[in-house]
C-alpha positions in Angstrom: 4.2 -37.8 12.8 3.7 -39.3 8.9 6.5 -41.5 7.4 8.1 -39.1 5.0 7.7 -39.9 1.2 9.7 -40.1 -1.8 7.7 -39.4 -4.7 5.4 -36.2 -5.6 1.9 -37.3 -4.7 0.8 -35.4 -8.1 3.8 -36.4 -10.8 5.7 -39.5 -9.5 9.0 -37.1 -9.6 12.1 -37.3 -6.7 11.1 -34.9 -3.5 14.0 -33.6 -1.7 13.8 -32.1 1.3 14.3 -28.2 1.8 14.0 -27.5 5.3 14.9 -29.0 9.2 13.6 -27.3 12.6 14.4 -28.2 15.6 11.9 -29.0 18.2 14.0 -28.3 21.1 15.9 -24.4 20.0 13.3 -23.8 16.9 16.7 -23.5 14.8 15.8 -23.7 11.2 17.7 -24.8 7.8 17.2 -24.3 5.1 18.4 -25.9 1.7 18.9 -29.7 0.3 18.8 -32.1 2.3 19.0 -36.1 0.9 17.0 -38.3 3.1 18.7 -41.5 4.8 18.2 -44.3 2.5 16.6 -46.5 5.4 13.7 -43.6 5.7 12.9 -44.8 2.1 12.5 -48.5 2.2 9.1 -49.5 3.0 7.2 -50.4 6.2 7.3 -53.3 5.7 10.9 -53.9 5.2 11.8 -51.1 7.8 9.9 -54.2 10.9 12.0 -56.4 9.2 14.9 -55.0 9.9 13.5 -53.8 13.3 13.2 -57.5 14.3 16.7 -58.4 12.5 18.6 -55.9 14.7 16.7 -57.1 17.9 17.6 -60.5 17.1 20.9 -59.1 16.6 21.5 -61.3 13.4 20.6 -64.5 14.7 19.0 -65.8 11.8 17.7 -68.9 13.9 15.6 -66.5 16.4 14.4 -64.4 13.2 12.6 -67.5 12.1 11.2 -67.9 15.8 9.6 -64.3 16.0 8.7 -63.9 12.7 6.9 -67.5 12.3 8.6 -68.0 8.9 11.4 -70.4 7.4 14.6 -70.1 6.9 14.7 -69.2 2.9 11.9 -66.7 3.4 14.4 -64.9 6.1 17.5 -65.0 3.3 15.1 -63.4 0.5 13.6 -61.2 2.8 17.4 -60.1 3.5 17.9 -60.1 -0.6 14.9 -57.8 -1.2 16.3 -55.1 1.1 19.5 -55.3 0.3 18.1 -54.8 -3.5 16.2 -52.3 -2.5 18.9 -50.3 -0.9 21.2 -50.8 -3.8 18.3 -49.3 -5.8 18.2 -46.2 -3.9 21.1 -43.7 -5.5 21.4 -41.1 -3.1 23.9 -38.2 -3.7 26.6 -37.9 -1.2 26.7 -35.9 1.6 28.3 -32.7 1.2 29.1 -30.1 4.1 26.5 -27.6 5.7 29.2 -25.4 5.2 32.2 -25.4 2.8 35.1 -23.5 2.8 34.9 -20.0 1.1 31.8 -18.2 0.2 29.1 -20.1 -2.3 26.8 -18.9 -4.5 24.4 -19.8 -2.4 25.4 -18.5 0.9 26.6 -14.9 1.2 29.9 -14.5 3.9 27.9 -13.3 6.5 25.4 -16.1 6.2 28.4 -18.4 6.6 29.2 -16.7 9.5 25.7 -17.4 11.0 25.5 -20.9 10.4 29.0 -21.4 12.4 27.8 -19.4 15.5 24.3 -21.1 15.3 26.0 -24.5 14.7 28.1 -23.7 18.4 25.0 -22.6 19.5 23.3 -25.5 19.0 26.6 -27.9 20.5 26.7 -29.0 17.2 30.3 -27.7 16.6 32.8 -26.9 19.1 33.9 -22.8 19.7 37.7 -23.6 18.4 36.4 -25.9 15.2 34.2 -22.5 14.4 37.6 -20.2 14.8 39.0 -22.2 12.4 36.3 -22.4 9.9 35.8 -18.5 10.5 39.8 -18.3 9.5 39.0 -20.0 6.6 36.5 -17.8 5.4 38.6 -14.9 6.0 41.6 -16.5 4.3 39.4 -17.2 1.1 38.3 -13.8 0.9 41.5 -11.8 0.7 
């Protein structure tokens, strides 16, 4: 599978992503999804990181695998952690909020919360409640 990119291959603008399947149930969602910032950073920085975690820290043993000095480990660590700051990312909002959006019709509310406990994604008394919700915002 291809690293995902950021940018538009033909413009340079911001790519979002519009749609998720799952390889397991085939489920399919559509709509805006914001990448994790981590998926953005390059490759280069992303086995970096790799060999941080599996060092667990240990700046010491860093230097060890990576056959490089100490100071070149701390701006290695600087240039992510710039890098991350650079990357604004909207928050997260809900799959599905409470009440019906201009986007999603009621009955396509409904769907999502049966496919979501479908899916074990959402437990069958978390979708009673949202499906009380929806009910309760539409009187």
């Amino acid at each position: 599978m291809n690293k995902m990119f950021n940018k538009c291959p033909a413009c340079g603008g911001t790519l979002i992503i519009t749609e998720c399947r799952c390889t397991d149930c085939s489920l399919q969602m559509r709509g805006e999804f914001t990448p994790a910032k981590f998926s953005l950073l390059s490759p280069e920085h992303l086995a970096f990181i790799e060999v941080f975690l599996r060092v667990r820290g240990n700046l010491s043993e860093a230097e060890r695998v990576l056959g490089v000095s100490y100071p070149t480990i701390r701006n290695k660590l600087d240039e992510i952690n710039a890098e991350l700051d650079k990357i604004n990312l909207p928050p997260e909002s809900p799959a599905i909020t409470q009440g019906s959006s201009a986007s999603q019709s009621e009955d396509e509310i409904r769907h999502d919360i049966l496919r979501q406990v479908a899916a074990g994604t959402l437990t069958a008394s978390e979708a009673n409640i949202k499906l009380q919700n929806i009910k309760a915002d539409n009187r």
